[in-house]
Structure formats: C-alpha cells, structure tokens
N, C-alpha and C positions, 0 to 999 in steps of 0.2 A: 587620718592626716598625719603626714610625717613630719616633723622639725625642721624647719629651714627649707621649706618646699618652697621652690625658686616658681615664682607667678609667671616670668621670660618664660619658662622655658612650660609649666604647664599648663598656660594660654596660647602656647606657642609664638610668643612676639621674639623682635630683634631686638635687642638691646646692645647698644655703643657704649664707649666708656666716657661719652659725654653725656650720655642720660644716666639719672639718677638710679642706682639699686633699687628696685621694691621687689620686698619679702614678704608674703604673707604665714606664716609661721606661729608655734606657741615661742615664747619670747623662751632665750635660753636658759636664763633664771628659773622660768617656770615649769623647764623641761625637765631640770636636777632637782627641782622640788618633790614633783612626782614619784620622782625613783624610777628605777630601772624598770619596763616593761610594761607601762601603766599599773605599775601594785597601789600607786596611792602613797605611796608611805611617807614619812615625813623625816625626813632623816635631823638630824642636832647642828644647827645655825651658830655656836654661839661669839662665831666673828662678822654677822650677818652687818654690814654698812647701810646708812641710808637708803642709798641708791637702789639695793637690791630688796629690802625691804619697802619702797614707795612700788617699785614697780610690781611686785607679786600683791597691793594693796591696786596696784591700778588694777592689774588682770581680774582679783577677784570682785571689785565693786561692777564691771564690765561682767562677770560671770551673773550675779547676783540680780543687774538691773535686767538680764535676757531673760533668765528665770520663769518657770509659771506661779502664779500665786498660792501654794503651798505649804505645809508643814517644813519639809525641807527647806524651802527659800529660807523663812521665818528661823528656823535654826540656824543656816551660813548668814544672815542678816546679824543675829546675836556675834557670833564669831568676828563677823566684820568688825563691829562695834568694840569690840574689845579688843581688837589689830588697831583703829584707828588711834584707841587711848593708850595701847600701849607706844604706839606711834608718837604720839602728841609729847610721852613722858621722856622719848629717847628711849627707850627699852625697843631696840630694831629686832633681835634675837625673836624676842613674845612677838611683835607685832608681825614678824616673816612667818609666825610658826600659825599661828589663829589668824592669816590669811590665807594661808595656804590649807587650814582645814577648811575656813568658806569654800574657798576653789575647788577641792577634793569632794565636798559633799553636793554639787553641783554637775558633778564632772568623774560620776563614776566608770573605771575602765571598759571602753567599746570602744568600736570604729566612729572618728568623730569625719564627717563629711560637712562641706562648706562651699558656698560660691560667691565669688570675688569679683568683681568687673572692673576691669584695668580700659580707659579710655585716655585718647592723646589729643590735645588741642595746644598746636603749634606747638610752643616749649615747655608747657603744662601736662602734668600726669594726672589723673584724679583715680585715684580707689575707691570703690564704691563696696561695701559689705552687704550683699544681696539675702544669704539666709545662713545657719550656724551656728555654732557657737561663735565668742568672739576672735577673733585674728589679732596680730602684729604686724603692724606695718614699720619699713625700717626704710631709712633712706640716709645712704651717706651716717650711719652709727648713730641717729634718731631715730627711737620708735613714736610710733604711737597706736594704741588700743582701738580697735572699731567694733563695735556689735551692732548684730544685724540690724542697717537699714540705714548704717551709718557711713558716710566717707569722708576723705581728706584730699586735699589737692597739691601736689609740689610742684611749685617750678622747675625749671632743669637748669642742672648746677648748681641747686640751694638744700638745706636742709630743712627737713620738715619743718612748717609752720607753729609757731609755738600756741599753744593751748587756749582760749580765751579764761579772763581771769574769770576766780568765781564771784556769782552773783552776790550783793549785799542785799542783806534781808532789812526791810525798811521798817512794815508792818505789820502786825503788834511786835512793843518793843520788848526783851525777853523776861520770859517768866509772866505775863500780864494774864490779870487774872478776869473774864467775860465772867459777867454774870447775866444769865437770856431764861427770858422765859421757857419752860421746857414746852416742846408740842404735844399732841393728845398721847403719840407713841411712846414721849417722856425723852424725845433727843434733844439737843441745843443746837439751835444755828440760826441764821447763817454768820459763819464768821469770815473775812475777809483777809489772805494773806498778801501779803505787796513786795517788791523788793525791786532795786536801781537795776538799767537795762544794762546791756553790756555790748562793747561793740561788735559787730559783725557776728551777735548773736542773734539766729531766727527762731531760734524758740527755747522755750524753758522745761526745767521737769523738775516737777516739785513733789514732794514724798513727804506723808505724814506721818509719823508712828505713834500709835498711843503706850503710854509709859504707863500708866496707872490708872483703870477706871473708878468707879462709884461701887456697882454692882456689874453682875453679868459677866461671860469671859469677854478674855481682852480683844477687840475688834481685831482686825486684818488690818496692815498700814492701807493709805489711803493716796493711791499716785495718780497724775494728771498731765498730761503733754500741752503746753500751751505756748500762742506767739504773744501772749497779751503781758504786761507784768504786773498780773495781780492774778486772785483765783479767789471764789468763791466758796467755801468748802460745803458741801453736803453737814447735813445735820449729822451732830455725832453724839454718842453718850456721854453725859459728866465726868470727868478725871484730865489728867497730866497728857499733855501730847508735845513731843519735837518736828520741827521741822526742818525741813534743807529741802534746796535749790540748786542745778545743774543748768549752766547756761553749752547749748551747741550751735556751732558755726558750721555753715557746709562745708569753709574753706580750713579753719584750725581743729573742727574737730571738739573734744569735750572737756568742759572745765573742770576739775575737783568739785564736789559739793561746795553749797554754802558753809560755814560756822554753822552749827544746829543752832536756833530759838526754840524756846519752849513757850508754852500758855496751857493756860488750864481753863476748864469750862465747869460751874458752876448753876446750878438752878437759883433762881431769883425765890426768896422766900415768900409764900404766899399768907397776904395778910385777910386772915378772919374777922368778920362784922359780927356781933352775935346780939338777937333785940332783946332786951330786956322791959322790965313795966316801964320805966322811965325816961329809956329813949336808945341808942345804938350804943354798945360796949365793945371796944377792940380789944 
C-alpha cells in the first residue's frame, strides 16, 4: 500500500468538490516515521509537538489492538505503555519515539494489502475497514484511525465526526483490593468490572493486564468485546492487574482508552480447627 492512495480513484468513484476528500492511507506523520523505504528506522524527533506525537500514539494503539496475541504484541504493548507515560509527563520527543517502535515491531517491512468499502447514502459517506492492517481516513484535514472491522460515517460538507469520549471506569474503584476464595485450580473470581455508558457508543472493549502475579509466569492480558457495561472476568491468579475501557460508535469511530484502574486479587486466609482433649482449638 502506498501513502496517500486516493479511495476515488482506487474504487473507481466520482468525486465533486462538494463531497468530502476520503483518504485511505498511512497518516503522513507515520510515513516519515518509518524512514525512507520501509527500513523501520526511527529517525531523532526532538521538536516532536503534541499533535504529531498523539497521532503516531493513535496509529500504534490501532496497530496493537489488530495484533495476534503474542510475544511480539506483549512487547509493543510495553513500548505503548511507556509512549503513553511519556505522553502524560509532556516528554512528546520519548513518547513519538516508543510509539513508533510499538508501530515498527508490529508492522515489519512487506507489501501491506487492505480493503476499504466506501458506501454513499444521500449526503452521507461511510468507510468501512473490511480486512488489514489499520488505515487513515481524512476528510476535509481530519483523520481518523480504523482497524479492521471498523468504520466511520461523514456527512458531505462536514468534517469528520469527533471521537466518542472515553469511557469512565465505575467498578472497583482503584487500587481495590478482592479478597475471594481461591478455586480447586487455585484462580480467583469472579470479579465484576463496570463503567458509565457513553453516547452513541455500541459496544465496549475492555483489556486487562496483569502487572504482578503471586507465583507462576505472568498470564496473557485478558480482552473482551462487549454491548453490556459491565464484564465478568474469568478467574485469574493472585497479583496486581490494570484495567481500561474503549468505547466505539459506528458513526464516530473510537474513543482513547479509559484512565487505567488497577485491583488486585488476593486469596482469603484459610482458618484451621484442630481437636484437641478438651474441645476445638483454632
């Protein structure tokens, strides 16, 4: 796929200068990231601005959530994680550079192929991201990010539709510490996650990571597509877990993660009877 490859013209549609541009492309940011040729390289940011650092942080959380569950992911996951906090501190520079190794290690040089379904109803455009990695879509000098399975809708004459906000995490409130009986396996559950709905959001996607077990290596994060706002989680082993929440709309497309919550699961201590001459000793 080449940069800035015009949908018009390789769907073969008409396009007026009354309907809205759509681009489906790597965003231009993400193309100079790369470096010349697809090498991967990451060349020295250190005038790198918000803007340019948010959006090579969209590309790659969009890279990340296509992903298979993996070693690799699990690695650009770490990278993501420390773009976001570099993010969070103002450090754009750090936060441009360990998002674009997420991106990089997800997205090693080949022919990347994609399909796009552009549909018109009346003054309405909808993109639809059918299979690939993720796309750019641009309209009138808004993008926005779609990975596969996902689309957005613009009216004609407007700019793209602004993002739905992120979900608020309701339930447990952070850092709470469950203490549950362990089962015969020795996992804990079920624990219940919750959070406020959001509008013209039809479904959720929630991601768990665990930070710190008991024993054992560190489980696999734990993700779940849902229209309901709450989730049950599967039993897990005792230690440290985060959480976050992405709310999508068909018509805006996808929120930022939640604020992480953490909690932590704990075994209930198991209390001994022991009989003695005299009668029950604990």
């Amino acid at each position: 796929m080449k940069a800035a490859l015009w949908l018009s013209a390789w769907m073969g549609l008409s396009v007026v200068p009354s309907t809205p541009t759509v681009v489906g492309r790597e965003a231009p940011e993400a193309t100079a990231l790369r470096g010349s040729g697809g090498s991967g390289a990451t060349p020295k940011a250190p005038s790198a601005v918000p803007q340019t650092a948010r959006k090579a942080l969209e590309m790659s959380r969009a890279a990340v959530k296509a992903a298979p569950d993996d070693a690799r992911r699990r690695e650009a996951e770490d990278r993501l994680k420390d773009a976001e906090a570099h993010f969070q501190q103002a450090r754009y520079a750090d936060a441009l550079h360990k998002a674009d190794e997420a991106w990089a290690l997800l997205n090693p040089p080949q022919p990347s192929l994609f399909t796009v379904e552009v549909g018109h109803d009346g003054g309405t455009t909808t993109v639809t991201h059918r299979q690939g990695p993720p796309v750019t879509v641009e309209a009138q000098h808004a993008t926005r990010v779609l990975a596969s399975g996902e689309s957005v809708r613009v009216q004609q004459g407007t700019v793209l539709p602004e993002p739905p906000p992120a979900p608020q995490p309701v339930q447990p409130t952070d850092k709470y510490r469950f203490t549950l009986k362990p089962s015969p396996g020795g996992l804990l559950g079920p624990v219940t996650l919750s959070w406020a709905a959001v509008e013209g959001a039809t479904r959720y996607e929630v991601e768990v990571i665990p930070e710190a077990v008991e024993s054992g290596p560190l489980p696999s994060p734990v993700r779940e597509v849902l229209g309901a706002r709450q989730w049950a989680l599967p039993a897990l082993p005792a230690g440290r877990y985060r959480w976050t929440v992405t709310a999508v709309s068909p018509g805006q497309g996808r929120s930022v993660p939640s604020p992480a919550r953490r909690f932590e699961l704990a075994a209930d201590a198991l209390e001994l009877n022991i009989k003695v001459k005299d009668g029950w000793q604990k």
